[in-house]
C-alpha positions in Angstrom: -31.5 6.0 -65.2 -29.0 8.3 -64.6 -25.2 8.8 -65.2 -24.2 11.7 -63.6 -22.4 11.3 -60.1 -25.1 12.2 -57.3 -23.7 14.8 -54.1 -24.1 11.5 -51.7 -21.4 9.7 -54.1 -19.2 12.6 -53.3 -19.8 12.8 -50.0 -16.9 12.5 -47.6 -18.7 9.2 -46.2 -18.9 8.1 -49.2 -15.6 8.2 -50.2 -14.3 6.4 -46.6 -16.8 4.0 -47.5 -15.5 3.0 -51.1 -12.1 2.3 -49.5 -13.6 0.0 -46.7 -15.8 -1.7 -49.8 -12.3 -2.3 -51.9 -11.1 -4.1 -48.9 -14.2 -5.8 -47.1 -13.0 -8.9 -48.0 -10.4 -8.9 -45.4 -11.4 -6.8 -42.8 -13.8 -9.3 -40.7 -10.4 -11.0 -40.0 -9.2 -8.5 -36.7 -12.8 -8.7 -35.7 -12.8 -12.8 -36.0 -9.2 -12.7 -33.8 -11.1 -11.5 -30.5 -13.4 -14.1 -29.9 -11.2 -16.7 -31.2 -8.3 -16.2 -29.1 -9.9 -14.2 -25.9 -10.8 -16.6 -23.4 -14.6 -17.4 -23.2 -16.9 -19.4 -21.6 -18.6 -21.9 -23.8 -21.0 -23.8 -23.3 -24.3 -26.2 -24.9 -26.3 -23.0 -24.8 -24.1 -20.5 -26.6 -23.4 -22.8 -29.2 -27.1 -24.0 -30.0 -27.9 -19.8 -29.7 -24.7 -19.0 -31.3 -25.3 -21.3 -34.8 -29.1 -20.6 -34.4 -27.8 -16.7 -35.7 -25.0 -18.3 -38.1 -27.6 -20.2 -39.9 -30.6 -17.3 -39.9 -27.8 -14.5 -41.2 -26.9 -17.2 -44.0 -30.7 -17.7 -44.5 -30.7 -13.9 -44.7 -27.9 -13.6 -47.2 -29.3 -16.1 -49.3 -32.3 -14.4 -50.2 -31.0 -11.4 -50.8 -28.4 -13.4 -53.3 -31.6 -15.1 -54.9 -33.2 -12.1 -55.5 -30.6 -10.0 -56.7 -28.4 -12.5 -58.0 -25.0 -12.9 -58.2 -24.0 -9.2 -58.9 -24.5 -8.4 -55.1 -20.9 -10.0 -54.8 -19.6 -7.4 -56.9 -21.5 -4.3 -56.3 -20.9 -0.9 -58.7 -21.3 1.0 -61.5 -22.3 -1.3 -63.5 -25.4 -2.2 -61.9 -28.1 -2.8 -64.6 -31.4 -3.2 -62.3 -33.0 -1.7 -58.4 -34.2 -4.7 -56.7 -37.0 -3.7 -54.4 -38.9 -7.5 -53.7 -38.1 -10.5 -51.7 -35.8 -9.6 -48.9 -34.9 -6.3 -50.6 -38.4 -4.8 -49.7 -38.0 -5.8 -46.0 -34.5 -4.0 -46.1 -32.0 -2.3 -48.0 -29.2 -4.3 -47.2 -30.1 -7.7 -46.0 -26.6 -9.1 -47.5 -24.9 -7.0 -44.2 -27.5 -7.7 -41.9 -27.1 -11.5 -42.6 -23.5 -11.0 -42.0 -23.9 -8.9 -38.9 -26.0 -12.0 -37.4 -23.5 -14.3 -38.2 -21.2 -12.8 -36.6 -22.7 -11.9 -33.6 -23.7 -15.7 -33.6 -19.7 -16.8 -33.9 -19.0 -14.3 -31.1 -22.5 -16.0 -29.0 -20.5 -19.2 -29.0 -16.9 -18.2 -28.2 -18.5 -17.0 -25.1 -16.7 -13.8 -25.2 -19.8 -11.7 -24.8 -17.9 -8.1 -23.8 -17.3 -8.1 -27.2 -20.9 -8.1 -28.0 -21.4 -4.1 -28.0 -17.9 -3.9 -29.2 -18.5 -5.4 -32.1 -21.9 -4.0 -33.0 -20.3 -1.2 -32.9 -17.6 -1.8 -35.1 -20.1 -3.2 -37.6 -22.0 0.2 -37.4 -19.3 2.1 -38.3 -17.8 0.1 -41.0 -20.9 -0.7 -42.6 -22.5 2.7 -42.2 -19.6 4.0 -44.1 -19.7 1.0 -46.9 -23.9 1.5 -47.4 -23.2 5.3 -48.0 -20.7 4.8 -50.9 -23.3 2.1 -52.3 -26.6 4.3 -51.7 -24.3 7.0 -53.4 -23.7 5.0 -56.3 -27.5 3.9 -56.6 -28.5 7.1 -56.5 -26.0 8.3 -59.0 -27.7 5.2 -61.6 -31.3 5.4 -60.6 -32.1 9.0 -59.1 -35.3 9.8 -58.4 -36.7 5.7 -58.6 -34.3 4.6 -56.3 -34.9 7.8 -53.6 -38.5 6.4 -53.3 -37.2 2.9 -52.9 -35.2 4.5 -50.1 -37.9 6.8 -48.8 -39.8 3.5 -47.9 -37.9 0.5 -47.1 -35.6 1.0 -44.0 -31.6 0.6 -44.1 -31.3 -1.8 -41.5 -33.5 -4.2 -39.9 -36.6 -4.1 -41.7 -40.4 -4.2 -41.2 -43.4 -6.2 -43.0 -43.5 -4.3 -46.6 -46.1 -2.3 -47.5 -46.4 -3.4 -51.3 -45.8 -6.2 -53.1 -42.5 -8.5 -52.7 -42.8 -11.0 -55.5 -40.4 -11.1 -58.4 -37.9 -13.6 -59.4 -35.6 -15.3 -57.5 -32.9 -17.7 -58.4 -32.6 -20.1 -55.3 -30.1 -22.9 -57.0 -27.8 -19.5 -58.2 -27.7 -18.5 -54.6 -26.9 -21.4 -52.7 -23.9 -22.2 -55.1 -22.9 -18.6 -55.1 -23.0 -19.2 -51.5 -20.6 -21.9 -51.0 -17.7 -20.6 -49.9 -19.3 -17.9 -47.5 -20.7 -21.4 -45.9 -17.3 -22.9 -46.6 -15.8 -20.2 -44.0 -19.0 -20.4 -41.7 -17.7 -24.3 -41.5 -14.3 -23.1 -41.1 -15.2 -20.8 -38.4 -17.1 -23.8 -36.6 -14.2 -26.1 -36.5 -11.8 -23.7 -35.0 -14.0 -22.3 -32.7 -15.1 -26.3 -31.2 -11.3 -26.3 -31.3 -10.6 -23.2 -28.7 -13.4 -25.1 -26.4 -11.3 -28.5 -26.8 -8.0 -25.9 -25.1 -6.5 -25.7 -28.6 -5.9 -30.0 -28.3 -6.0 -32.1 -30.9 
């Protein structure tokens, strides 16, 4: 490994993208407001397609969690191992592609479905930004190991794996590290079967 600071930690990305990872435990918030309080149309359909996203995003995010462990949570410098197997050698980030679906599943069953392309939009941006400041940092640690891991396994959606995916995974860690991003998905269920019900209790 490496300690020196890479050119794509320094980049000017990069450096957006460290400020947007400080804060991207808040910043789903403005992007939850649309759907929630824009009128939509709601229906059987958009909630069974809707939570049919929640729940494979979650499924997602839980195998990256399992695979990586808890650490993913906390993301930086001191990283002590590349995990290239399980979910990881599908995609780079399969922690912000879980969250993308889930999102685009909440939005599904507001009904509000403008917001759609607006929000994958959004999501491309901010992420974008937040995945160069951590591919900067990974580079900066691992160099040349994890260039090849990046050479081969795409950023976003992934494909089948060429190699190998097995390594350990720590399924009971995950789903308890889990908790409160399911805790919110709930959260996020009861206020959007709310809205349908005309905000009456």
């Amino acid at each position: 490994m490496t300690s020196t600071i890479s050119e794509a930690e320094r980049s000017p990305a990069a450096r957006i993208g460290q400020v947007l990872f400080k804060n991207r435990g808040w910043l789903p918030v403005p992007f939850l407001l649309v759907p929630l309080l824009v009128p939509g149309t709601q229906s059987v359909t958009t909630w069974a397609v809707g939570l049919s996203l929640v729940l494979l995003g979650e499924l997602v995010r839980t195998a990256g969690v399992a695979a990586a462990g808890t650490v993913t949570r906390r993301r930086s410098r001191e990283v002590q191992r590349l995990v290239t197997y399980g979910a990881f050698a599908w995609c780079r980030n399969p922690l912000y592609v879980g969250n993308y679906l889930a999102w685009m599943g909440f939005t599904v069953v507001s009904g509000v479905f403008w917001f759609l392309p607006v929000a994958t939009l959004v999501f491309a941006i901010e992420y974008t930004l937040i995945v160069r400041y951590e591919e900067g940092v990974l580079e900066s640690i691992f160099g040349r190991e994890y260039l090849e891991y990046k050479a081969r396994t795409p950023r976003w959606f992934g494909r089948p794996p060429a190699g190998a995916t097995q390594g350990p995974h720590d399924w009971r860690e995950a789903i308890w590290s889990e908790r409160s991003t399911i805790g919110q998905y709930v959260v996020l269920g009861a206020l959007f079967w709310w809205k349908a019900r005309g905000w009456t209790i």
